[in-house]
C-alpha positions, 0 to 999 in steps of 0.5 A, a space after each residue: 499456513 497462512 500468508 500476509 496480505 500486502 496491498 498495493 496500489 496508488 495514493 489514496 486508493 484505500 490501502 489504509 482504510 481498507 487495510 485495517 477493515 480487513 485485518 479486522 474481518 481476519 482477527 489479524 494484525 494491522 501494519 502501516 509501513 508508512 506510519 511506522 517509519 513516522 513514528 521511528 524517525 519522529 516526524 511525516 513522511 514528506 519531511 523524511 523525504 525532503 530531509 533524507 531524499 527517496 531513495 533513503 526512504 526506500 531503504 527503510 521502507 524495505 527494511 521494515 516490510 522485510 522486518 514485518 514479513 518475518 512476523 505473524 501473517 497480518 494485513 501489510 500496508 505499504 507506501 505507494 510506491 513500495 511496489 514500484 521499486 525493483 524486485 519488491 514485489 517477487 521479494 515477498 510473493 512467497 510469503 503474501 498475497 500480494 493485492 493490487 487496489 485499482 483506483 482511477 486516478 481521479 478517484 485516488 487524488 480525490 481520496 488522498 490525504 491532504 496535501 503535504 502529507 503525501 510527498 510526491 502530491 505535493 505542489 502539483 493538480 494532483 489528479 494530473 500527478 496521479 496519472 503520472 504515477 499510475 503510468 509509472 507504476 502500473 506495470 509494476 502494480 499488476 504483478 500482484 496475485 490479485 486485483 480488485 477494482 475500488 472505484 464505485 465500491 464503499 470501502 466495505 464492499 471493497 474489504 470484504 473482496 480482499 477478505 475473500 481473496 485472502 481466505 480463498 488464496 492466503 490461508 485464513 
């Protein structure tokens, strides 16, 4: 039976981009939790958070990977700090093949988004931000199933590993 595939890892570390590469490499569905809370609530993610505070986006986002992961298996993007809340990660190892995206810090921050679409980049050196996040989520990051380090890698090389992993470990 096949499980989804959740990636996990910081800002900027491909979840997105590789994602969708990945998924393609599957025949399988595609879903960014952060994009659907986007397109929902009507606006960027930076403004749900300044409007509604974090831990109300926390909320929706948990309602969403919990509404997705009753779907058809599919390749699962979640925000960043998805993983970092407690007890999401066990939440959903028993339906996916949960992926940690290993970036170094300075190579997330130099892949992220512009600034103002991320919100916790905002207003600060990002790489330095960055650090910061990592050593608040690492810990949390390396409970997934499986790590694949991104760094020096072109978002194909690093696609065709998750394929491999999800072939060899997720059913497909």
């Amino acid at each position: 039976m096949k499980r989804h595939v959740v990636l996990i890892g910081l800002p900027g570390c491909g979840k997105t981009t590789v994602g969708r590469l990945v998924a393609e490499a599957l025949h399988a569905g595609f879903v960014d939790i952060d994009a659907i809370l986007a397109r929902r609530e009507g606006k960027p993610i930076g403004l749900i958070f300044a409007e509604k505070g974090e831990p109300a986006f926390r909320e929706m986002e948990r309602k969403e990977m919990e509404g997705t992961l009753g779907n058809q298996a599919a390749v699962v993007a979640p925000g960043g700090g998805w993983a970092a809340q407690p007890g999401a990660i066990d939440s959903v190892q028993a339906r996916a093949l949960v992926v940690y995206l290993r970036a170094r810090p300075d190579t997330a921050a130099q892949r992220a988004a512009p600034e103002g679409t991320r919100p916790l980049l905002i207003g600060e050196d990002p790489a330095a931000r960055m650090r910061q996040l990592l050593k608040e989520r690492e810990p949390s990051y390396l409970r997934a199933d499986a790590v694949v380090d991104t760094d020096r890698k072109t978002e194909q090389q690093i696609a065709g590993e998750v394929t491999r992993l999800a072939q060899s470990r997720a059913g497909w």
